[in-house]
MARLO-592675 format. One record per residue (C-alpha): z, x, y; residue in three letters. Coordinates in steps of 0.25 Angstrom, whole numbers, plus 5000, padded with zeros to 4 digits. Layout:
<lumgus>
ZXYALA/...
</lumgus>
This chain:
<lumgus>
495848414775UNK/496348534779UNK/497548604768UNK/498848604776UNK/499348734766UNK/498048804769UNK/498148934776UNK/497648904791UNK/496649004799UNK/497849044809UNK/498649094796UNK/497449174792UNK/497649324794UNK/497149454791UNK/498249504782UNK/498149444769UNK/499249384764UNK/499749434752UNK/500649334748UNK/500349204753UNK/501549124745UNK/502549214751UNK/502049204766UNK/502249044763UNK/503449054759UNK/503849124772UNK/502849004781UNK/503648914772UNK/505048964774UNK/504648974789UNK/504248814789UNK/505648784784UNK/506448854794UNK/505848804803UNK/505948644799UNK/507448674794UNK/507848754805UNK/506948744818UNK/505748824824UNK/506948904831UNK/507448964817UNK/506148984812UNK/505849064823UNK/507049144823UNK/506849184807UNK/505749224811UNK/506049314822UNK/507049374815UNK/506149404801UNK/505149454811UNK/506349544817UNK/506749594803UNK/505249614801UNK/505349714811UNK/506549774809UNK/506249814796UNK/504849874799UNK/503849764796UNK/502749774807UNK/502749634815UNK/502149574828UNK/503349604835UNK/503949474840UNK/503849464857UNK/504849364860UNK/506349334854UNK/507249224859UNK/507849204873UNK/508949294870UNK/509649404871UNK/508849504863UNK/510349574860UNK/511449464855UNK/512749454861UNK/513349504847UNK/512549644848UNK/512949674864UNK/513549804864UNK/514749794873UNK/514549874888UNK/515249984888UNK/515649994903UNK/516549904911UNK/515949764912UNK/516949704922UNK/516549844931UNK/515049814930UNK/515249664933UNK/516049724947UNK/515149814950UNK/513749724947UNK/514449614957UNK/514649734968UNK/513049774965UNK/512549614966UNK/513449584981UNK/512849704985UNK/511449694981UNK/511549564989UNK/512249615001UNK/511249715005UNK/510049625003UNK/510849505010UNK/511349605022UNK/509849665023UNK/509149525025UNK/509849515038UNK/508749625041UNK/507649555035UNK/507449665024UNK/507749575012UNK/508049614998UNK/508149554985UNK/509349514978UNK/508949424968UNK/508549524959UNK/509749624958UNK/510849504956UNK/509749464944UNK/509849624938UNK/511249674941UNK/511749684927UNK/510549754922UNK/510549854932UNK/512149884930UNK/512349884917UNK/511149984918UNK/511850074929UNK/513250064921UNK/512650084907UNK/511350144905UNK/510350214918UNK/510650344918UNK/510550424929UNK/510050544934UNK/511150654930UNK/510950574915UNK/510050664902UNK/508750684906UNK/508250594920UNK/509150484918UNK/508450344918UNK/507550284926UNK/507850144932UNK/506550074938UNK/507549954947UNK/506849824949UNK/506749834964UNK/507349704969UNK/508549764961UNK/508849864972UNK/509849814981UNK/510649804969UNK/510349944966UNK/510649974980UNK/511949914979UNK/512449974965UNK/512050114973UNK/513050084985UNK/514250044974UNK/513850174968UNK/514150234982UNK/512550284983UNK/512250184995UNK/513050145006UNK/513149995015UNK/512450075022UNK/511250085015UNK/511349945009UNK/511149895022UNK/509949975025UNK/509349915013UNK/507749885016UNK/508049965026UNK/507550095027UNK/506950115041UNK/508150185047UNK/508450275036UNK/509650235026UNK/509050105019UNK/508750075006UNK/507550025001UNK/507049894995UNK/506749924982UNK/506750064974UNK/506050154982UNK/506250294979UNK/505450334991UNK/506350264999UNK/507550294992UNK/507450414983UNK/508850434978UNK/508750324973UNK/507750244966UNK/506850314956UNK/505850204953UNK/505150104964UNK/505149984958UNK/504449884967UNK/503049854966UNK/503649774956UNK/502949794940UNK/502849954944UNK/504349974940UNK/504149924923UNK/502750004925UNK/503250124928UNK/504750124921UNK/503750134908UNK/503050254913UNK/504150334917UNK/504850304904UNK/503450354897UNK/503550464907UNK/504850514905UNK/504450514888UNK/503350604894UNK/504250694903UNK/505050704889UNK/503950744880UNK/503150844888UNK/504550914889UNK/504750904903UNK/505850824903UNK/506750764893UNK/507050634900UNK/507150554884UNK/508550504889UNK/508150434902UNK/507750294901UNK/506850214911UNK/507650064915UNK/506549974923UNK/507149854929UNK/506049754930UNK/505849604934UNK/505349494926UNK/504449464936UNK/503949594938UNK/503349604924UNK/502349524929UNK/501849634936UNK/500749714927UNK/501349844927UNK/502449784924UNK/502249754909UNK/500949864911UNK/501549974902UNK/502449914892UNK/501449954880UNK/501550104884UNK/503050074885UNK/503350044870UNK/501950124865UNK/502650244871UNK/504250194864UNK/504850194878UNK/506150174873UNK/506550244887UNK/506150134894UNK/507050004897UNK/506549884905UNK/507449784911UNK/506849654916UNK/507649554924UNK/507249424919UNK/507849354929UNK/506449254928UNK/506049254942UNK/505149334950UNK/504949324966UNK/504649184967UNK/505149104956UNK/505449124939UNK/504549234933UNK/504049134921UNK/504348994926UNK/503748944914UNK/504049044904UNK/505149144901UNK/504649274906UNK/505949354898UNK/505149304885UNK/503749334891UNK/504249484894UNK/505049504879UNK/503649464873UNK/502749544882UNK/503749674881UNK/503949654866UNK/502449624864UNK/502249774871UNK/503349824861UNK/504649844870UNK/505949814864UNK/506349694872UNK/507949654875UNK/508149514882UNK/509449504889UNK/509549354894UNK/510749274892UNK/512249314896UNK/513449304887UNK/513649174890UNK/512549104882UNK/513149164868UNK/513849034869UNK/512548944869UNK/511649054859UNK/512849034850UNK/512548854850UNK/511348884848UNK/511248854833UNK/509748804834UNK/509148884843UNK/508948784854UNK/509448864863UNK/508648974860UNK/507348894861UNK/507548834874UNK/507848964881UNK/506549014876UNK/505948884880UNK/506548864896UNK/505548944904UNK/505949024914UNK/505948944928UNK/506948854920UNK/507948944916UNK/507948984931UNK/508248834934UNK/509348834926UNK/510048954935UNK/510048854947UNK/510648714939UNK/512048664934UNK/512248644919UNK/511648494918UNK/510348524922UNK/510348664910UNK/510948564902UNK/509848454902UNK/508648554903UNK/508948664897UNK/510048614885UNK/509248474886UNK/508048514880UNK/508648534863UNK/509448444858UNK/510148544851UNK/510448604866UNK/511148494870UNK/512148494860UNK/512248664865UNK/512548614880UNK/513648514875UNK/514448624872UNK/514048714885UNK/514848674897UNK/514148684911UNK/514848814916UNK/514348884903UNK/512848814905UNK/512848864919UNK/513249014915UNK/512349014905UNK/511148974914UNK/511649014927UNK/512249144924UNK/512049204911UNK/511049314909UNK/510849414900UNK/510549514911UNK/511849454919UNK/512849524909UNK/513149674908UNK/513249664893UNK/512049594889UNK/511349704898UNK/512049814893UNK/511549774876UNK/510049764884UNK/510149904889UNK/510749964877UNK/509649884867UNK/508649954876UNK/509050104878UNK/509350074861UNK/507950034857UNK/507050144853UNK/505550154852UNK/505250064863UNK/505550024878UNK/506449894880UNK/506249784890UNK/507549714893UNK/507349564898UNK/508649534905UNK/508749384910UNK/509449374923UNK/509749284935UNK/508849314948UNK/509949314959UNK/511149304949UNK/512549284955UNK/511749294970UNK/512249144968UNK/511648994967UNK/510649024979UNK/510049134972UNK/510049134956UNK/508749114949UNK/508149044963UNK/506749064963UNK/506849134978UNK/507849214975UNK/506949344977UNK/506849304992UNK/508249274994UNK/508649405001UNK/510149345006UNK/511649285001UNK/512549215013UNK/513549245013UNK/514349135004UNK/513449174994UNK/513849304995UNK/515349254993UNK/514849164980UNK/514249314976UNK/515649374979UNK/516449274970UNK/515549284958UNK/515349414958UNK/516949444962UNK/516849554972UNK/517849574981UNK/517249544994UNK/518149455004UNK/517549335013UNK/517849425026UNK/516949535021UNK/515849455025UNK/515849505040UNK/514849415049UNK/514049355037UNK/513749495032UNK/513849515017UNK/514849625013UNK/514349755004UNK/515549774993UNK/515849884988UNK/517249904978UNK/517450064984UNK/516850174980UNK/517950224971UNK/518250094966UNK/518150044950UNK/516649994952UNK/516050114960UNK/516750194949UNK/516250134936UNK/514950124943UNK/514750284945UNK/515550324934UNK/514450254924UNK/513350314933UNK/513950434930UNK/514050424916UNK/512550384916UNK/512050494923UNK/512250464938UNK/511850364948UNK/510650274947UNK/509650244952UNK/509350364957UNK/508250474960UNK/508450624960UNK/507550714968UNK/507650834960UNK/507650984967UNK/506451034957UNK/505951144960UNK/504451154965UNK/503451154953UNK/502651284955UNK/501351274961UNK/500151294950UNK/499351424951UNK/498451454960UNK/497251464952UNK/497251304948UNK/496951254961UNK/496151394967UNK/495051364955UNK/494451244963UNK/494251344975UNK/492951394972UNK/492351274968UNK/491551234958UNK/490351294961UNK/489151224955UNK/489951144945UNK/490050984946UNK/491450964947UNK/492250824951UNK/493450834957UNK/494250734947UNK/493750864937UNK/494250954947UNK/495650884948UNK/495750894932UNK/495351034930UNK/496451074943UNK/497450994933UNK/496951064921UNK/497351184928UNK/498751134933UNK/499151094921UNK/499151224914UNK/500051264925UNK/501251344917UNK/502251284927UNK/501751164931UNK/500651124922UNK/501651034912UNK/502150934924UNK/500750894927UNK/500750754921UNK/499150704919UNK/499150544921UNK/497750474919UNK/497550324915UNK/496550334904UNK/495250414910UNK/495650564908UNK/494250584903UNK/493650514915UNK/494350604924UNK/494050734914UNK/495350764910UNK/495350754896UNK/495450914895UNK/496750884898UNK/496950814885UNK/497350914873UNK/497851024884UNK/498850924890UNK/498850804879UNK/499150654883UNK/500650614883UNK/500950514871UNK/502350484864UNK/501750494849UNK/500750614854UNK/499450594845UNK/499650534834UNK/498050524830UNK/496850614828UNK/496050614842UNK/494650574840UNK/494450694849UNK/495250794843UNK/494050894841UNK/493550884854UNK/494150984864UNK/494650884873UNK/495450784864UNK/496450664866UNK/497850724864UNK/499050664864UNK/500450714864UNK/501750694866UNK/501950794878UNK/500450764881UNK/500350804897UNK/499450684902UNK/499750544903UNK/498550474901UNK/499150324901UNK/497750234897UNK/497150134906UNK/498450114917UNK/498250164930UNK/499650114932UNK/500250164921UNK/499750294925UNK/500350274939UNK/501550244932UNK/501450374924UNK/501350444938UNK/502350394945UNK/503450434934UNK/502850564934UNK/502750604948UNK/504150564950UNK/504650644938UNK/505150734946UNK/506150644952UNK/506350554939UNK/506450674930UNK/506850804940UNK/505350834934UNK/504150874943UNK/502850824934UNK/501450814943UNK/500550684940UNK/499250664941UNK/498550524938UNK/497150534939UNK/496550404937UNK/495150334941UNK/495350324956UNK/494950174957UNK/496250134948UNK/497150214954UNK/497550164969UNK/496950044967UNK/497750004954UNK/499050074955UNK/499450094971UNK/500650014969UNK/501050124959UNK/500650244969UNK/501650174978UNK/502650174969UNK/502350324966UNK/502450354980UNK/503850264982UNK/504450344969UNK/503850474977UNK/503050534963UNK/502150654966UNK/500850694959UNK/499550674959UNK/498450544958UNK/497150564956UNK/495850464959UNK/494850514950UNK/493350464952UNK/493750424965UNK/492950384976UNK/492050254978UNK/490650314975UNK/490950414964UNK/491150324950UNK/489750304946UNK/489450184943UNK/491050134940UNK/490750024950UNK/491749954960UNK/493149934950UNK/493050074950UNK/492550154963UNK/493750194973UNK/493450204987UNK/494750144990UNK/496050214984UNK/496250324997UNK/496550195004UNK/497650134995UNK/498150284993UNK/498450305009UNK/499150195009UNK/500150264999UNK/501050375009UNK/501450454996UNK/499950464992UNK/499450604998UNK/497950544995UNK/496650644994UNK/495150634991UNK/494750784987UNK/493250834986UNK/493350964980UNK/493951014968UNK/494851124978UNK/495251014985UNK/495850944974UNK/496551064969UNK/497151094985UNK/497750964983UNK/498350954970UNK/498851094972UNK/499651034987UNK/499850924980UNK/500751004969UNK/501351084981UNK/501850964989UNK/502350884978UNK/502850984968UNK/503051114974UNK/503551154990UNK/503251034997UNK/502951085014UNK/504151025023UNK/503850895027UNK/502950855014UNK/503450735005UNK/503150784991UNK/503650634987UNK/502050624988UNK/500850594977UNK/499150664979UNK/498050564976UNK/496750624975UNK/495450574971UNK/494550634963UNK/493050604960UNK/492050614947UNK/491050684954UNK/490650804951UNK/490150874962UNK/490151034963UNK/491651074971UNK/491451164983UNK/492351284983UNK/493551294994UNK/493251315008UNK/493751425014UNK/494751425025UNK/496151405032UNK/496651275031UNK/495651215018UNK/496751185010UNK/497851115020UNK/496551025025UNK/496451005010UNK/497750955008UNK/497850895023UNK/496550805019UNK/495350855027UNK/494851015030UNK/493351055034UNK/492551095020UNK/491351145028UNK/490551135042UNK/488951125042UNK/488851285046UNK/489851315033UNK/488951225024UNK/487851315027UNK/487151185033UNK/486751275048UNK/486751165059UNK/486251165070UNK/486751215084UNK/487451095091UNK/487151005079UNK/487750855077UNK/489050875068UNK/489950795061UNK/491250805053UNK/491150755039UNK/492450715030UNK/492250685016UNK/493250655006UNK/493150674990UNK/491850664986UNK/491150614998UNK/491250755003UNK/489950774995UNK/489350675002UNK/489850715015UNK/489350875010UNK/488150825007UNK/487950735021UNK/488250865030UNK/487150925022UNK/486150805024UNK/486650815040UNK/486450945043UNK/485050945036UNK/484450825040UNK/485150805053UNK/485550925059UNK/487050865058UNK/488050985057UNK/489350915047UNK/490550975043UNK/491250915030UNK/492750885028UNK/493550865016UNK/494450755019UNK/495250765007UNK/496350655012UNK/496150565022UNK/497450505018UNK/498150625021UNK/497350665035UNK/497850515040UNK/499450535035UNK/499350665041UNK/498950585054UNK/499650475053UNK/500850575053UNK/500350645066UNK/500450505072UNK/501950495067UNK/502150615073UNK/501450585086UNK/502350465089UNK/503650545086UNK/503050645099UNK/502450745090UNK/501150805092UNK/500450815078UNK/498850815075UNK/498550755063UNK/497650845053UNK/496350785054UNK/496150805068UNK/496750935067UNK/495750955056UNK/494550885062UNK/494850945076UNK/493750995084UNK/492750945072UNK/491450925079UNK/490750795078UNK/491150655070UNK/491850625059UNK/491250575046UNK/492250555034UNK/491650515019UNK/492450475009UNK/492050384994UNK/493150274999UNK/493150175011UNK/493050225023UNK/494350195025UNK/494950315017UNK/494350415028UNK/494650315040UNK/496150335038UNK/495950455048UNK/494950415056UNK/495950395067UNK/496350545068UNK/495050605070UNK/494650645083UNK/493050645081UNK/492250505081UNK/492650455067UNK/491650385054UNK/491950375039UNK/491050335026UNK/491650285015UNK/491550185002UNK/491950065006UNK/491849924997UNK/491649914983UNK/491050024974UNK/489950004965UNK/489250054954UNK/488050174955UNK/487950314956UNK/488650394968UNK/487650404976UNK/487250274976UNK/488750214978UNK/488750314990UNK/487550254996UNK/488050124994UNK/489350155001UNK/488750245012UNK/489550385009UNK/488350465003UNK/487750605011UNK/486750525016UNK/487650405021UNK/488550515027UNK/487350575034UNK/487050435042UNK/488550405044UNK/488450545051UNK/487250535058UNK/487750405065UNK/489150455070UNK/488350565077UNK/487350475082UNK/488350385088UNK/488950525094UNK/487450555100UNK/487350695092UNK/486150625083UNK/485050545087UNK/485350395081UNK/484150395075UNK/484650495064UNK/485450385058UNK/484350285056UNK/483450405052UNK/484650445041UNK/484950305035UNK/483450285034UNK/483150445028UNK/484350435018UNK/483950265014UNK/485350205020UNK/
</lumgus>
């Protein structure tokens, strides 16, 4: 038989015990509480020992869930220090009119969301009244990421204010005619203000850690010292569900964020019904945010269940809250006392005998309205425990009501999100509750009143004097008057003029040596901010390592294993280079905080994330949207770009692709250089445009995208000639002819136009060669450096067209009287060079890399795909055979010669 006392193989462990009498006594001691008392107060002793144990400084596991209360008692709430009856007037004028516009703007079919707001209105007030500073505040003032489906209550907080009018309010979703106000934050759209797009939804949380992280960084690199603003994300529960969402909380509390506040509105549904509808998703988020080590502050039930946490003498009540899932508690919203009576106190004795002394009117306030993020002074204690906390960010998990005093039709329904109307009897119930002085004939023919107390009365008052006294209104974006940052000198970009003569040099390496060059810039070589996820060495940048240093909070607090080597990992705490590990996202996020620092932070810094081209577009385009909507500038950089350049990386890895989801982006200025001199043209116009004198007409709200390749290949010196550096820019000039090639055609010999892009302009170099040669074909070769450019350009002169203006687009101003067809080459799909196709005058073909890559060597990928010299060659020899200036022979004969 097996001995009952014997130690079991689960209570092994690798720590001896040195005492083994005294931890029995402790087991033992354990085993009585909880046979006298209950599980419950067993578990709560040792919760509490375990909180003791920390507070004294005995390194524990931390614990990742408490109880399903209010992480701050009612006892230790510090009082709020404003007008509480004010703040209830003015949250009841916010919720009629968040309603109002959404309900007048379905009359047009434009929808809206009210659901939400109703749910979050104390937390965004007592915010606004309390704790956001604005602009005119130390240092930036704060940073407010708004949950989007929030807005119209934003929107209608900003007309009491006196910064919107009706006017505007009924222009909401409508923006066509100039004067509306967009759905959600779009600073683009509005840039007064919202700061921080927020929808795509999980992009918010994301990048709310970031620029807190990036405001640490503005501080310690001495740029800025913005140690007193404080970053609020407003977040929904069912958002967290999103990756990015939850993607950075390690770096958040490895980096002491303490700037950094989250507020999730556990309102326990999402679009289509509860966010854990067997579960508690506030429990499942405390444990996952305390498991990445935030401070976690749980704000869930209202003043009036002290009454019932007071009967609670055995923990019952305790229990079953922990235990109802969430779907449950949602049904309790929408039924009377007997049914909460019979499921919810029915299921513990000892519960029963609690709702004997409960009457229906308090069961119902409890369950129906009661919430910890429904009352300004619960709120306020969460606020204040957070900007408290030192050493690490804090997530507040407020529990709320989805549609909360929208009335019967609307709270805690599963379709709420959809519901884009009140009638206008339920607009009266509204009145009633909330107590606002709106009369029965205010209602004109069915339509639903704005209301507004007068813009000099008590409300609007209180309302602007505690923006003032917080630093001015909010939300809100500044556009600073900075002066223009000074161009580099000269020589940086000039050295790539003259080529490289015989030297191998790649155009990634060429990219980082212009940056090398840049950054030791005496008045602009400290606001260059380096971003790269984790393959600086793939991309040749570790020079940059001890010259620049790589931002961390605790600087380097070891011995590199490199440190003799002349190129060693350093660390510091005003390192220059962000390099943020394996996240491409979280590197976007790091860009987009950056490049809108000049707005955020009345600071002009220059990004550049450089990543593996593959895992840039393709990963993070939703965030390149989102820089474009928060209008950030700088520079993105796809580097072993191309579908036939990564030898042997195979199909996950070769892009043939990302100019494709890039032109789809209208603030992406996207371009595929060749040569070292054309990288440099570019970045240098690129500094001009967005940082410097921008010409009239040009938006420098704008982002580059250039792609870059590994392969070294010898770089061409600059042409000579009017007009190189505009084609540059513009995306396509003539690099040479045949006769300037020294490749002496014929009299009256066949000829063709060539346009190559990035590194297929070898191919397409060494094609013309191969043509005149062996054909007798005169080619001339153009640099296309931006297709996607040539094609806005005309797309523009169509525009232009309609409104009765004559206007020729570039490329065929360019390509005019170019003899011959056109031929364009590129390592993407065909479809990147098409985009112009409809523009040029001459008879029209294109090569490209379409369908998946593979693994092999270069030449044997460009074979497979059809975009080598010799594939050029037949691709050539076939538009001119069709044209009847070859024989068609010569095509059979070439495919056959070069083994096609």
């Amino acid at each position: 038989m097996t001995d009952p006392n014997a130690i079991q193989p689960s209570e092994l462990d690798q720590l001896p015990d040195r005492d083994p009498e005294e931890t029995a006594e402790w087991q033992a001691s354990l085993d009585a509480v909880a046979k006298a008392a209950g599980p419950h107060r067993a578990a709560y002793l040792m919760r509490r020992t375990l909180e003791r144990a920390e507070g004294n400084g005995i390194a524990l596991p931390k614990l990742l869930e408490t109880d399903y209360v209010n992480t701050i008692p009612t006892a230790a709430e510090p009082g709020v220090p404003g007008d509480e009856e004010m703040e209830r007037r003015i949250t009841a004028w916010n919720r009629w009119n968040a309603a109002a516009m959404v309900t007048r703007g379905s009359k047009h079919g434009v929808g809206g969301h009210i659901a939400t707001f109703a749910s979050a209105a104390w937390l965004y007030e007592t915010g606004f009244n309390h704790f956001f500073k604005g602009k005119e505040a130390d240092g930036s003032g704060d940073q407010l990421y708004i949950q989007g489906h929030a807005s119209p209550g934003i929107y209608a907080r900003a007309f009491l204010d006196g910064r919107l009018t009706e006017a505007h309010l009924d222009n909401f979703r409508q923006e066509a005619g100039g004067g509306g106000l967009p759905s959600y934050p779009h600073p683009r759209r509005l840039p007064w203000l919202w700061e921080f797009p927020t929808v795509s939804m999980g992009l918010g949380p994301l990048s709310a850690i970031y620029q807190a992280r990036f405001n640490r960084y503005l501080t310690a690199r001495g740029i800025k010292d913005v140690s007193s603003s404080h970053v609020w994300a407003f977040l929904g529960d069912g958002e967290m569900d999103e990756p990015e969402s939850t993607a950075a909380l390690a770096l958040a509390s490895r980096e002491g964020l303490d700037n950094l506040t989250f507020v999730i509105n556990c309102n326990l549904q999402r679009l289509d019904g509860p966010v854990r509808a067997n579960f508690k998703i506030v429990q499942e988020l405390e444990a996952q945010f305390r498991g990445a080590g935030w401070n976690v502050v749980k704000s869930l039930w209202g003043s009036a269940w002290d009454e019932l946490f007071q009967l609670d003498t055995t923990g019952a009540l305790v229990q079953r809250l922990r235990e109802v899932p969430d779907a449950q508690v949602q049904t309790y919203q929408t039924r009377d006392a007997a049914y909460i009576r019979q499921d919810f106190f029915g299921a513990d004795p000892a519960l029963v005998e609690m709702a004997k002394l409960l009457s229906d009117d308090k069961i119902i306030e409890c369950f129906h309205l009661s919430r910890g993020g429904h009352e300004a002074r619960k709120v306020y204690a969460a606020y204040k425990a957070a900007l408290d906390h030192k050493g690490a960010p804090t997530v507040i998990l407020a529990q709320t009501v989805k549609g909360f005093t929208l009335g019967e039709g609307f709270a805690s329904k599963n379709a709420n999100h959809q519901m884009k109307k009140l009638t206008v009897d339920e607009f009266k119930q509204m009145r009633d509750l909330l107590e606002l002085p709106i009369k029965d004939s205010d209602f004109v023919d069915g339509v639903v009143p704005y209301g507004h107390p007068g813009a000099d009365s008590p409300e609007v008052r209180y309302l602007q004097e505690r923006r003032a006294a917080l630093g001015g209104p909010a939300p809100a974006r500044r556009t600073h008057a900075l002066a223009p940052l000074p161009a580099p000198a000269e020589k940086a970009f000039a050295s790539f003029d003259k080529g490289s003569g015989t030297q191998n040099v790649a155009t990634t390496m060429a990219f980082v040596r212009l940056i090398k060059d840049l950054v030791r810039d005496k008045e602009t070589g400290k606001r260059w901010v380096p971003i790269v996820p984790d393959e600086a060495r793939t991309f040749g940048m570790e020079s940059l390592f001890p010259s620049l240093g790589i931002y961390s909070p605790k600087g380097q607090t070891y011995e590199p294993v490199d440190r003799d080597q002349l190129m060693y990992y350093k660390e510091a705490k005003n390192g220059q280079i962000l390099n943020e590990g394996i996240t491409e996202a979280g590197s976007m996020a790091d860009f987009i905080a950056a490049s809108t620092a000049y707005a955020t932070h009345g600071e002009a810094m220059i990004p550049f994330y450089i990543f593996y081209s593959m895992f840039g577009w393709q990963r993070t385009a939703d965030q390149m949207w989102q820089l474009g909507d928060q209008l950030g500038r700088g520079f993105l950089v796809g580097a072993t770009a191309g579908r036939t350049t990564l030898t042997g990386e195979g199909l996950q890895h070769a892009d043939g692709h990302s100019p494709v989801i890039a032109a789809t982006n209208p603030a992406a200025l996207t371009y595929d250089p060749a040569f070292a001199y054309e990288v440099a043209t570019i970045v240098k116009d690129g500094l001009r445009r967005m940082y410097g004198e921008a010409a009239p007409g040009e938006d420098p709200n704008v982002f580059y995208y250039l792609t870059v390749y590994n392969e070294p290949l010898p770089q061409p010196a600059k042409p000579q000639g009017l007009g190189i550096d505009e084609g540059i820019v513009k995306g396509l000039y003539r690099f040479n002819t045949a006769e300037s090639a020294g490749l002496s055609p014929m009299a009256n010999a066949p000829r063709i136009q060539l346009l190559g892009s990035g590194t297929a302009i070898h191919w397409t170099l060494a094609a013309q060669k191969l043509l005149a040669e062996e054909w007798g074909v005169a080619a001339d070769v153009w640099s296309a450096t931006s297709w996607t450019e040539l094609r806005r350009d005309a797309l523009e002169a169509d525009a232009a067209l309609l409104r009765g203006e004559e206007r020729v687009p570039y490329v065929r101003q360019a390509l005019h009287g170019a003899e011959g067809p056109v031929l364009a080459v590129s390592d993407y799909m065909r479809q990147v060079p098409d985009q112009i196709a409809q523009w040029v005058e001459q008879d029209w073909s294109s090569l490209g890399a379409d369908g998946f890559g593979l693994s092999d060597t270069r030449e044997a990928a460009r074979r497979h795909f059809g975009v080598d010299a010799e594939s050029i060659v037949v691709a050539a020899l076939a538009q001119l055979a069709r044209r009847g200036e070859v024989k068609a022979t010569a095509v059979k004969e070439a495919r056959e010669k070069y083994g096609l």
